[in-house]
C-alpha positions as semicolon CSV with decimal commas, in nm:
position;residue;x (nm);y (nm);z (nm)
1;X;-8,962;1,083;-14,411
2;X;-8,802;1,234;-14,117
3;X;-8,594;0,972;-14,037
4;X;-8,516;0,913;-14,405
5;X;-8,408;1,291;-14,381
6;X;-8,192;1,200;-14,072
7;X;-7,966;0,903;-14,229
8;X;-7,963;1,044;-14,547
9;X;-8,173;0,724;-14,707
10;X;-8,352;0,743;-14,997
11;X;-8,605;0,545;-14,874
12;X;-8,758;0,451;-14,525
13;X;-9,020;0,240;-14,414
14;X;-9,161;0,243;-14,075
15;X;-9,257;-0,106;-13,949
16;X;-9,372;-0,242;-13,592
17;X;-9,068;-0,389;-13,422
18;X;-8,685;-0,428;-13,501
19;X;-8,789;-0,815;-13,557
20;X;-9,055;-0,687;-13,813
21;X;-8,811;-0,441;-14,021
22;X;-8,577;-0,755;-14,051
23;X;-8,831;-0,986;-14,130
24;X;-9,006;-0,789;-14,422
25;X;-8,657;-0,718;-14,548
26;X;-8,604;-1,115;-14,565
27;X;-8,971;-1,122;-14,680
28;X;-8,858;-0,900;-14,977
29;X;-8,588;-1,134;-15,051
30;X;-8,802;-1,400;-15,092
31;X;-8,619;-1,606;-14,850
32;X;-8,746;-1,999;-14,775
33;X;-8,663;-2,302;-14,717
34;X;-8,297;-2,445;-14,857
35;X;-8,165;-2,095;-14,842
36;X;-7,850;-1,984;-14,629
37;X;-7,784;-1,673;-14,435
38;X;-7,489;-1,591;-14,263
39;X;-7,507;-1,424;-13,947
40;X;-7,291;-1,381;-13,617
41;X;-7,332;-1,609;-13,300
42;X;-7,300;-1,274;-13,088
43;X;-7,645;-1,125;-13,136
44;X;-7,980;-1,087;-13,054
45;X;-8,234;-1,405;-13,083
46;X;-8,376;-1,189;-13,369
47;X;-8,163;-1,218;-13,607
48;X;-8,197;-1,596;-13,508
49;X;-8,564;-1,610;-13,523
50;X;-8,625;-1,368;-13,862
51;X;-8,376;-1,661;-14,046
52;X;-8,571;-1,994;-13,933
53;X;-8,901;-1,836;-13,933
54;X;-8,864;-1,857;-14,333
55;X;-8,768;-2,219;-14,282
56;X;-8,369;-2,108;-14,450
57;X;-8,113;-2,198;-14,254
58;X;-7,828;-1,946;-14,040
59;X;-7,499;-1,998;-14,061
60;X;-7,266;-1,894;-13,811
61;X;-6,918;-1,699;-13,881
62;X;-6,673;-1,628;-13,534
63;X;-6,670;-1,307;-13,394
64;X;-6,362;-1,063;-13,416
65;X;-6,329;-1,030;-13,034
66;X;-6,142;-0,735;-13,013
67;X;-6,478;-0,591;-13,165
68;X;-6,710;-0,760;-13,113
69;X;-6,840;-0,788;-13,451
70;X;-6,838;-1,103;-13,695
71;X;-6,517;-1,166;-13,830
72;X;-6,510;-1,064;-14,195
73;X;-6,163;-1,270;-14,268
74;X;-6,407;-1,609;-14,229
75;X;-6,721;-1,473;-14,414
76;X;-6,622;-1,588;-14,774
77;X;-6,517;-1,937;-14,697
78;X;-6,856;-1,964;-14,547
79;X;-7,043;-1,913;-14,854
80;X;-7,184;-2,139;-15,076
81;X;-7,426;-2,185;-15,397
82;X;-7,750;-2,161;-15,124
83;X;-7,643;-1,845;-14,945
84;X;-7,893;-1,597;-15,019
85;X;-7,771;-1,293;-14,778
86;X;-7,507;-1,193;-14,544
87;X;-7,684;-1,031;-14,239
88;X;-7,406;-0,830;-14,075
89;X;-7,514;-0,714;-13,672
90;X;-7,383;-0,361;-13,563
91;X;-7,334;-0,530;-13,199
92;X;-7,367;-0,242;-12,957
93;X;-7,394;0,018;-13,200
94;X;-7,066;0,029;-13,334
95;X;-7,034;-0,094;-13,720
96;X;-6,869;-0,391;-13,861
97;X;-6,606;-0,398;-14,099
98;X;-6,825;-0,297;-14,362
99;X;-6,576;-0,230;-14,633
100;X;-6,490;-0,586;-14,652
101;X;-6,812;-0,753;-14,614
102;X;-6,977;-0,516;-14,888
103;X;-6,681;-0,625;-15,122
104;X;-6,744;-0,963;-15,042
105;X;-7,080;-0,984;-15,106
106;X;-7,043;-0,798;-15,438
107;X;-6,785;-1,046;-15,562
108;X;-7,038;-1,351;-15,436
109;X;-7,326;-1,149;-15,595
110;X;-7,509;-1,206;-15,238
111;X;-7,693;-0,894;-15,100
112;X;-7,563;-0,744;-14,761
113;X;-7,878;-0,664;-14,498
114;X;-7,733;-0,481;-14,249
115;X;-7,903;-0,532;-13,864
116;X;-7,841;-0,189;-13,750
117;X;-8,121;-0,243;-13,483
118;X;-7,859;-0,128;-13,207
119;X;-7,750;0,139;-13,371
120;X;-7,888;0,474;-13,479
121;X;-7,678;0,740;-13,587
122;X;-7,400;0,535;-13,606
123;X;-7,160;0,602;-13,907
124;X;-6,919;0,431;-14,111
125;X;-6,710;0,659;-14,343
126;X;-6,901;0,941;-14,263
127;X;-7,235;0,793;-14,417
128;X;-7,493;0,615;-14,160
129;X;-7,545;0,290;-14,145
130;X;-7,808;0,113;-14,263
131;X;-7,764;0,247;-14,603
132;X;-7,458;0,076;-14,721
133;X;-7,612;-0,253;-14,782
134;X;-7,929;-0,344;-15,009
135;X;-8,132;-0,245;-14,677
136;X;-8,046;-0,140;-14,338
137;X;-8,276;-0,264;-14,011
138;X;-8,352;-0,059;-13,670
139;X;-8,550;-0,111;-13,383
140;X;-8,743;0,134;-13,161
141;X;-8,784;-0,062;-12,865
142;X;-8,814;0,061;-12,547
143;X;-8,442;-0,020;-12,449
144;X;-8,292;0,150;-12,769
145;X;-8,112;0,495;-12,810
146;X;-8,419;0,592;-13,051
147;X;-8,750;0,482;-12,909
148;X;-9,078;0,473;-12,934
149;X;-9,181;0,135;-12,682
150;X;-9,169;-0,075;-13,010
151;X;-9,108;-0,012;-13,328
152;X;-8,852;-0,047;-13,676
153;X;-8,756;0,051;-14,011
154;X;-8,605;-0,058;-14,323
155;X;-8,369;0,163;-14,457
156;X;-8,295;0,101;-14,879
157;X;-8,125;0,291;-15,172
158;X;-8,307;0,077;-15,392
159;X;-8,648;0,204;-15,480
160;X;-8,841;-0,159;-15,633
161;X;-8,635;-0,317;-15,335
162;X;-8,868;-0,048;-15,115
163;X;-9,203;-0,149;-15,303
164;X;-9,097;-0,480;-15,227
165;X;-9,066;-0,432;-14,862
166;X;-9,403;-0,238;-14,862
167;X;-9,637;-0,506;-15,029
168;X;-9,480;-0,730;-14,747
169;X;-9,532;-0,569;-14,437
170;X;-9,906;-0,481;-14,605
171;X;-10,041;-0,766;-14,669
172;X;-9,938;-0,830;-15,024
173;X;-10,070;-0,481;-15,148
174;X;-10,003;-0,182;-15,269
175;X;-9,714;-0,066;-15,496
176;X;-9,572;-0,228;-15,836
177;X;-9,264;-0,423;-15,859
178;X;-9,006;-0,569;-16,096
179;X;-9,090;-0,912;-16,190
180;X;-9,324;-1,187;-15,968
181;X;-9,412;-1,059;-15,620
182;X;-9,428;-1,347;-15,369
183;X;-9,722;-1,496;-15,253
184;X;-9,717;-1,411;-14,888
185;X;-9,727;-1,126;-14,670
186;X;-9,758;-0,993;-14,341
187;X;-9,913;-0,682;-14,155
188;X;-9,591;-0,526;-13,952
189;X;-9,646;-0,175;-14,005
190;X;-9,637;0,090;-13,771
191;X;-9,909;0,295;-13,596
192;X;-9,915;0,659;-13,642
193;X;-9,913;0,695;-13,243
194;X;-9,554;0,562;-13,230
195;X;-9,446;0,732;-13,520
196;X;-9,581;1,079;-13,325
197;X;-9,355;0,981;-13,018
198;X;-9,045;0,920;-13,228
199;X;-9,102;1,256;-13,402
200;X;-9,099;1,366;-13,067
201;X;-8,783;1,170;-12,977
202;X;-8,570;1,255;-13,284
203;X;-8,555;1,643;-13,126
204;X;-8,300;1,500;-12,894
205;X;-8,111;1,185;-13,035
206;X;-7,834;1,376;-13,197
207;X;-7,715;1,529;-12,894
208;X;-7,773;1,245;-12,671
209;X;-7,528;1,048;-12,981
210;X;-7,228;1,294;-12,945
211;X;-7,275;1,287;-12,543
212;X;-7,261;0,949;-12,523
213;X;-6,945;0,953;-12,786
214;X;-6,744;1,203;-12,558
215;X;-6,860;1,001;-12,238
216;X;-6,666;0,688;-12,416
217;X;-6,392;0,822;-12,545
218;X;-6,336;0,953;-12,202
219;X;-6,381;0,591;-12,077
220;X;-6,202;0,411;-12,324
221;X;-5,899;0,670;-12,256
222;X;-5,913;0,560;-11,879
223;X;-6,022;0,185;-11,903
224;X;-5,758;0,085;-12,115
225;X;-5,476;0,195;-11,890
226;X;-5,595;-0,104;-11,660
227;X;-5,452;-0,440;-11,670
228;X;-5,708;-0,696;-11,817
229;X;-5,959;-0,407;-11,910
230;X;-5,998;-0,404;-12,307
231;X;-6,244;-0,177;-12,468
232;X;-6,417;-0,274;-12,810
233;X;-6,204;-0,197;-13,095
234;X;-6,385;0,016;-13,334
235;X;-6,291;-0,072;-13,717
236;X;-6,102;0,177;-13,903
237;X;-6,341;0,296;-14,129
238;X;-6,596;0,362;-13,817
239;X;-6,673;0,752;-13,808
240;X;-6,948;0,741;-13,575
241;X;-7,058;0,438;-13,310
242;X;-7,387;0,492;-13,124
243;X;-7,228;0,342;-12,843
244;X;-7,601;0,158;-12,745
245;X;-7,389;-0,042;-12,535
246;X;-7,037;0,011;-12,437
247;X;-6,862;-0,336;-12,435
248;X;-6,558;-0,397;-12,252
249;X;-6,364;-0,747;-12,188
250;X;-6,264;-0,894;-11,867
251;X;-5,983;-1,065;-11,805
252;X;-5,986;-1,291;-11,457
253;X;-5,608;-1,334;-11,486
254;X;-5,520;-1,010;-11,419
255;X;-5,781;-0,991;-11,138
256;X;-5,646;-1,293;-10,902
257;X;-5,894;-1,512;-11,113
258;X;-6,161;-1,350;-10,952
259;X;-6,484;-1,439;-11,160
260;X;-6,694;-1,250;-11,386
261;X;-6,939;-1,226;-11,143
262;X;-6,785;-1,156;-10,889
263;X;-6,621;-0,817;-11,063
264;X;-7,015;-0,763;-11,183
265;X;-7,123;-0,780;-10,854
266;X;-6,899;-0,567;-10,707
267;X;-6,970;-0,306;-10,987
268;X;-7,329;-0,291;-10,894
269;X;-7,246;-0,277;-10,543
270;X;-6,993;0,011;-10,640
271;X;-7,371;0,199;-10,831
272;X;-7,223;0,093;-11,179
273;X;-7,496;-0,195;-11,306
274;X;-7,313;-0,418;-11,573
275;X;-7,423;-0,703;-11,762
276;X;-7,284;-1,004;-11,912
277;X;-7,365;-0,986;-12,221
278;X;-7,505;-1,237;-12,443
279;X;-7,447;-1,622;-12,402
280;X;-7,312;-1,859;-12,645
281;X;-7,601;-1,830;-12,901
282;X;-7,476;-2,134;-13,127
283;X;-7,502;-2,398;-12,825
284;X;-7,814;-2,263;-12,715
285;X;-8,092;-2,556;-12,706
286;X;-8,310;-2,337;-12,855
287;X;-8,123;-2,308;-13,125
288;X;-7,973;-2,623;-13,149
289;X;-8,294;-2,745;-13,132
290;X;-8,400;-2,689;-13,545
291;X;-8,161;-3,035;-13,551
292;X;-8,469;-3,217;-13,405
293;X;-8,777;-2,996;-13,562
294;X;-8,946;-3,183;-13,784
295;X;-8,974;-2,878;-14,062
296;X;-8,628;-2,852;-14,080
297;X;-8,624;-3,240;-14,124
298;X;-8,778;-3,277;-14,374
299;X;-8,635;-2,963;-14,543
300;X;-8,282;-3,109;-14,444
301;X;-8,242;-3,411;-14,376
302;X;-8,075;-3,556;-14,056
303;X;-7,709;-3,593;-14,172
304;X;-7,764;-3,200;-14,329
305;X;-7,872;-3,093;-13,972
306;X;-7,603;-3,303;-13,781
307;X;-7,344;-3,131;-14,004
308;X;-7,509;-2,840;-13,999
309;X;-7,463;-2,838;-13,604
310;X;-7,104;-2,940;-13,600
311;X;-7,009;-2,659;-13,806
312;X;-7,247;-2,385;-13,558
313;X;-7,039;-2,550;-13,236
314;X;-6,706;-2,427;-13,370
315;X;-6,710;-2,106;-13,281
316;X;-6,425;-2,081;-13,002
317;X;-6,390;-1,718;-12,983
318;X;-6,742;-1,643;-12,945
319;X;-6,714;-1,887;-12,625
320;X;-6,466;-1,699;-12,503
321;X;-6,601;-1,330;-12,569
322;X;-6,897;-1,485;-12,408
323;X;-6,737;-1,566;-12,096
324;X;-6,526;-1,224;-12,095
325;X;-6,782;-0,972;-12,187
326;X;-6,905;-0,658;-11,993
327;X;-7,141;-0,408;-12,096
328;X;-7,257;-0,087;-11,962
329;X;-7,609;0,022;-12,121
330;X;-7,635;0,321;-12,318
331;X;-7,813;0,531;-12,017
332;X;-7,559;0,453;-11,838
């Protein structure tokens, strides 16, 4: 309730992990095997993991690099007759273009789950995200601007869509729906001790959220006066960014060449820790590795899979985001 009061959802449901809000949300869907979800390479495993865990299959749209975020101009032409959702990330906290990828999926007629797991309090048009889409994920782990150690929520305007979500992350039980309920289940809810701590933690978020906005303004004012230094670009339509991370790319040409790692290094030599970033999801061998499960096989088909993977490797601007991008955590 308090959190629904704090986002301005109509309905919230606490569940144990970021991974588990996503998951009962795709439970809710229904979502198996020969289905399609579209998803960015620049995420979290998660998002991965919540997708092939139903035995459906991800597909991968490019990242917008100036953002950071999946590139809505190459969502459409990704869709087909098997895509069941578009699963939007709010990488770093800061929201995607939302106004086009809502549009889209109205004119498809495929619902929009947004993974807002990085981003609490963030805003786009004024209202917060998570409740743009059918539902909207978080997380509560221990690294997030919102935490309790572990723990999520789905976020939904849609009240059977919410009874849905319930019976899944209980077991199967509890609250009448619309039509058939599926025949499977899980138990991902959350324990009233970590829903005491975030209580506890919500007395503080909203300030921490407008210090951390000031704090990068004032480094995005600063940071993009430098040669090869290029802040995220935040969409338009982007009121509010929880700034979890502040993402910045580096550009070794206007350095002497001098690597990545190097300029990381010398940041945390300077007392500034930086990361990296995420890899190249879509050439992980974890990943790449469905192509050889024998599940997906059989689901698939070799050829499907081999296409399948030819299609996931083209993502050249993720490659080079991957190889450019700095982040400094949201403590920081």
């Amino acid at each position: 309730k308090a959190f629904e009061q704090m986002t301005g959802a109509r309905h919230c449901l606490a569940t144990a992990s970021g991974t588990a809000a996503l998951t009962t949300a795709l439970g809710a869907l229904d979502l198996g095997p020969g289905d399609e979800v579209i998803l960015p390479p620049y995420t979290f495993i998660a998002t991965w993991n919540v997708i092939v865990l139903n035995f459906a299959l991800p597909v991968f749209v490019d990242v917008d690099p100036e953002t950071f975020q999946i590139d809505p101009a190459r969502v459409e032409q990704s869709i087909t007759p098997q895509t069941r959702a578009l699963l939007p990330v709010h990488i770093g906290g800061s929201p995607p273009d939302l106004d086009t990828l809502l549009a889209i999926g109205a004119r498809r007629g495929v619902p929009v789950i947004e993974d807002a797991c990085q981003a609490h309090l963030a805003e786009w048009r004024g209202r917060a995200v998570g409740t743009w889409g059918l539902a909207g994920c978080f997380s509560f782990q221990a690294s997030k601007n919102l935490n309790c150690g572990e723990g999520g929520a789905v976020l939904t305007g849609d009240p059977d869509f919410a009874n849905r979500c319930y019976n899944f992350h209980t077991q199967g039980r509890g609250r009448p729906v619309s039509g058939p309920q599926p025949s499977r289940a899980s138990n991902l809810r959350l324990s009233e001790f970590q829903g005491r701590l975030l209580r506890a933690q919500m007395a503080r978020v909203l300030d921490q959220t407008r210090r951390r906005t000031e704090n990068a303004t004032y480094l995005t004012a600063l940071l993009g006066q430098i040669p090869g230094i290029t802040p995220a670009r935040l969409y338009e339509g982007v009121t509010r960014s929880a700034y979890h991370l502040y993402m910045f790319r580096y550009d070794k040409e206007h350095f002497a060449g001098l690597p990545r790692s190097r300029f990381l290094e010398a940041l945390g030599q300077a007392g500034v820790p930086a990361s990296g970033g995420y890899g190249p999801m879509h050439r992980d061998p974890y990943v790449t590795g469905i192509t050889r499960d024998r599940h997906f096989l059989r689901i698939y088909g070799e050829r499907h899979l081999q296409e399948w993977q030819e299609r996931a490797l083209t993502c050249p601007r993720n490659d080079r985001l991957c190889e450019d991008a700095v982040w400094f955590t949201q403590n920081m």
